[in-house]
mmCIF file of the C-alpha atoms, coordinates in Angstrom:
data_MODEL
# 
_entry.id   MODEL 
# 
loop_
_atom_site.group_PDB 
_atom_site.id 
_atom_site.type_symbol 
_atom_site.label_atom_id 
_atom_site.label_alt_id 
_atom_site.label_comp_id 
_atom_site.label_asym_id 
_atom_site.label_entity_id 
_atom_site.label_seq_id 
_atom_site.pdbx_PDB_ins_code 
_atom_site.Cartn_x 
_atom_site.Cartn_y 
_atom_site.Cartn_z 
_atom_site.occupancy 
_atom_site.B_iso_or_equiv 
_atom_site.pdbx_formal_charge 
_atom_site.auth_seq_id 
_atom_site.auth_comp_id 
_atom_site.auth_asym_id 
_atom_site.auth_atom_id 
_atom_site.pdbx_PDB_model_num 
ATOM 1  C CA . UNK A 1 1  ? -10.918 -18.861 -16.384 1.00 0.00 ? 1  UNK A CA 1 
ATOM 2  C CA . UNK A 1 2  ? -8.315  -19.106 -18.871 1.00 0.00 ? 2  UNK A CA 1 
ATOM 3  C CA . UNK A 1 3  ? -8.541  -22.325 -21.503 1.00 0.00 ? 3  UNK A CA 1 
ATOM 4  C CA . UNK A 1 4  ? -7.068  -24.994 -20.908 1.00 0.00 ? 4  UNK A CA 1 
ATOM 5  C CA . UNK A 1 5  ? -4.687  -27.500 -22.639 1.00 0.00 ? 5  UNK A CA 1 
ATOM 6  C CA . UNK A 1 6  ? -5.151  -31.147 -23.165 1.00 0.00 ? 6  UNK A CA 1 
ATOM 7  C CA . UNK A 1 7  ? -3.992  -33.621 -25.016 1.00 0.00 ? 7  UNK A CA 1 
ATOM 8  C CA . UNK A 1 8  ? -0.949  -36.693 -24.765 1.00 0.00 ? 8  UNK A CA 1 
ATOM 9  C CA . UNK A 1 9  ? 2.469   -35.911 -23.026 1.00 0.00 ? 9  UNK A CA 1 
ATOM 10 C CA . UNK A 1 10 ? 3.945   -38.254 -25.369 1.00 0.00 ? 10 UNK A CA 1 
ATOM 11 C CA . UNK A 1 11 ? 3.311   -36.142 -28.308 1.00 0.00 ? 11 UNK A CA 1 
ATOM 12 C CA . UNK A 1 12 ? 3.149   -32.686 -26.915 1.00 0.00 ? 12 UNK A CA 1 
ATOM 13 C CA . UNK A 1 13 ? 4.831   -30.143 -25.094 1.00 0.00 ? 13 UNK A CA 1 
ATOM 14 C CA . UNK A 1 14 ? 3.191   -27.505 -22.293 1.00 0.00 ? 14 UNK A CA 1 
ATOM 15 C CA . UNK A 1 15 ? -0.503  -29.038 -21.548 1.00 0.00 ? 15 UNK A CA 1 
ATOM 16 C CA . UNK A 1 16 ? -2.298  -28.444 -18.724 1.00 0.00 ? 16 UNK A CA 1 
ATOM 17 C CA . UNK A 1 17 ? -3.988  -31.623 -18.684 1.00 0.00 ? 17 UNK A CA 1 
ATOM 18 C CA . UNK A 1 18 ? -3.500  -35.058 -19.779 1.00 0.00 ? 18 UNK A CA 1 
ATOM 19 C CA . UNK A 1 19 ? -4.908  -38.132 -19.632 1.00 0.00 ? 19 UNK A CA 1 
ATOM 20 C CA . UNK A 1 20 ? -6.286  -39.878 -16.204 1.00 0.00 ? 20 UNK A CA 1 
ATOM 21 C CA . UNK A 1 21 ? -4.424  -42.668 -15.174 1.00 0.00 ? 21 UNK A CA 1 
ATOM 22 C CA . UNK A 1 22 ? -7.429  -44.618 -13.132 1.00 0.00 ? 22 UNK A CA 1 
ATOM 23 C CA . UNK A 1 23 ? -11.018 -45.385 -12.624 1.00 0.00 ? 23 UNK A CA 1 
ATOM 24 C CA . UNK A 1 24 ? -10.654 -43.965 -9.315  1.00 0.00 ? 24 UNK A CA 1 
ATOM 25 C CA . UNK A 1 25 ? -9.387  -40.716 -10.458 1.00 0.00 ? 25 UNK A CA 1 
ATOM 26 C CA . UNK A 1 26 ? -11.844 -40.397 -13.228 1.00 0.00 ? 26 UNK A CA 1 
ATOM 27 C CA . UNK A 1 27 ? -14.084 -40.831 -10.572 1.00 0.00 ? 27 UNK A CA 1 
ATOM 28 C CA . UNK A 1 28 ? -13.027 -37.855 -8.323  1.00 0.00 ? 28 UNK A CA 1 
ATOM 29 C CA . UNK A 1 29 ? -13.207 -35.619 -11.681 1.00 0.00 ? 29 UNK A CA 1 
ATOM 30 C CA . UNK A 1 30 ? -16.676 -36.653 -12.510 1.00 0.00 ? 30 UNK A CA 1 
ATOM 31 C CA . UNK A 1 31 ? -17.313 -36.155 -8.718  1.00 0.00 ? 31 UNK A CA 1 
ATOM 32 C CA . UNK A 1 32 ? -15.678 -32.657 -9.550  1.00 0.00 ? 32 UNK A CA 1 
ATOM 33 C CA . UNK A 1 33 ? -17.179 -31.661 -12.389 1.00 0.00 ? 33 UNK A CA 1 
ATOM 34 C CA . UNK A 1 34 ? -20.792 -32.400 -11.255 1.00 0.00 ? 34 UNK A CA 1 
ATOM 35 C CA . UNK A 1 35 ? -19.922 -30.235 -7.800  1.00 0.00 ? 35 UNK A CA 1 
ATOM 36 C CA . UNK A 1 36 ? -19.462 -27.677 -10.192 1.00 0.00 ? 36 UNK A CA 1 
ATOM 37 C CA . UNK A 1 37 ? -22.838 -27.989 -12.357 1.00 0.00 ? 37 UNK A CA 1 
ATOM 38 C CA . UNK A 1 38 ? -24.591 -28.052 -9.174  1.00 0.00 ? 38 UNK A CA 1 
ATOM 39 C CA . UNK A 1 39 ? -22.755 -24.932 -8.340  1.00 0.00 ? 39 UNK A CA 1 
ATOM 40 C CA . UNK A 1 40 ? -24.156 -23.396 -11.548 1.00 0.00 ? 40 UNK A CA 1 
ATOM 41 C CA . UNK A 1 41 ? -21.083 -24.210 -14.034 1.00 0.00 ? 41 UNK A CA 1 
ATOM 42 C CA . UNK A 1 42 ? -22.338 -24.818 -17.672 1.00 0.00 ? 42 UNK A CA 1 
ATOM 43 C CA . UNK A 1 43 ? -20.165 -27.952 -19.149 1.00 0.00 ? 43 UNK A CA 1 
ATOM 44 C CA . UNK A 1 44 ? -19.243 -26.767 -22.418 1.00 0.00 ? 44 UNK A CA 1 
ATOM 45 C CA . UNK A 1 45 ? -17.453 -30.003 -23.733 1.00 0.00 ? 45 UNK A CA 1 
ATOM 46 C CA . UNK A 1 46 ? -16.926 -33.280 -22.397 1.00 0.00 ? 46 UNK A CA 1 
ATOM 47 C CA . UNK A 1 47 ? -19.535 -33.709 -20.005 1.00 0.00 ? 47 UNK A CA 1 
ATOM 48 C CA . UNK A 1 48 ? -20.030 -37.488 -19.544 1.00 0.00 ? 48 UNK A CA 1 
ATOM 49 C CA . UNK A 1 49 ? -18.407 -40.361 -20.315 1.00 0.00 ? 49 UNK A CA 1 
ATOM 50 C CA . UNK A 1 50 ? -20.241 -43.213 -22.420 1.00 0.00 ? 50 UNK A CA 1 
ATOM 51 C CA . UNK A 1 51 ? -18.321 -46.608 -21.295 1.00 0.00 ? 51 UNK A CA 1 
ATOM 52 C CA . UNK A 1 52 ? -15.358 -47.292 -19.204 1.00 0.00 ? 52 UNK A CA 1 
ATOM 53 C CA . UNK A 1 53 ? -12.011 -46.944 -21.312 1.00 0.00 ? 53 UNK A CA 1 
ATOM 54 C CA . UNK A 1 54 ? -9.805  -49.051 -18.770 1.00 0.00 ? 54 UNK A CA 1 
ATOM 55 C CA . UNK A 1 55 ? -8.230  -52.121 -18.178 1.00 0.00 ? 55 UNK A CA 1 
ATOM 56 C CA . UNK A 1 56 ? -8.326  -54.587 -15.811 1.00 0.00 ? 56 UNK A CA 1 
ATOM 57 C CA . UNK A 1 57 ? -5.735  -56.857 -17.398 1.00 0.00 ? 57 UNK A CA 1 
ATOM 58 C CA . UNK A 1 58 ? -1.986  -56.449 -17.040 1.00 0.00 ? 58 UNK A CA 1 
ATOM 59 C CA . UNK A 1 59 ? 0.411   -56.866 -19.914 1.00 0.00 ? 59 UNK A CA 1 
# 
């Protein structure tokens, strides 16, 4: 598996990931992600998320 690269599309060029755009999608990664540790993938960085970092309100 090559490394990957993350980061904002607004102030970089070439990444292979960016941010996700909604609680449902953050969701599906989590989903993802633990599919994989059950599968016997070691999470090396990142591997849970603390509080929710979304909005409900629109501005």
């Amino acid at each position: 598996m090559k490394k990957e690269k993350a980061g904002n599309p607004n102030e970089e060029d070439n990444l292979d990931l960016g941010p996700l755009v909604s609680e449902d999608r953050l969701n599906t990664v989590h989903e993802m992600v633990e599919e994989a540790k059950q599968e016997g993938t070691r999470v090396l960085l990142f591997g849970k998320t603390t509080r929710s970092v979304f909005s409900t309100s629109r501005h």
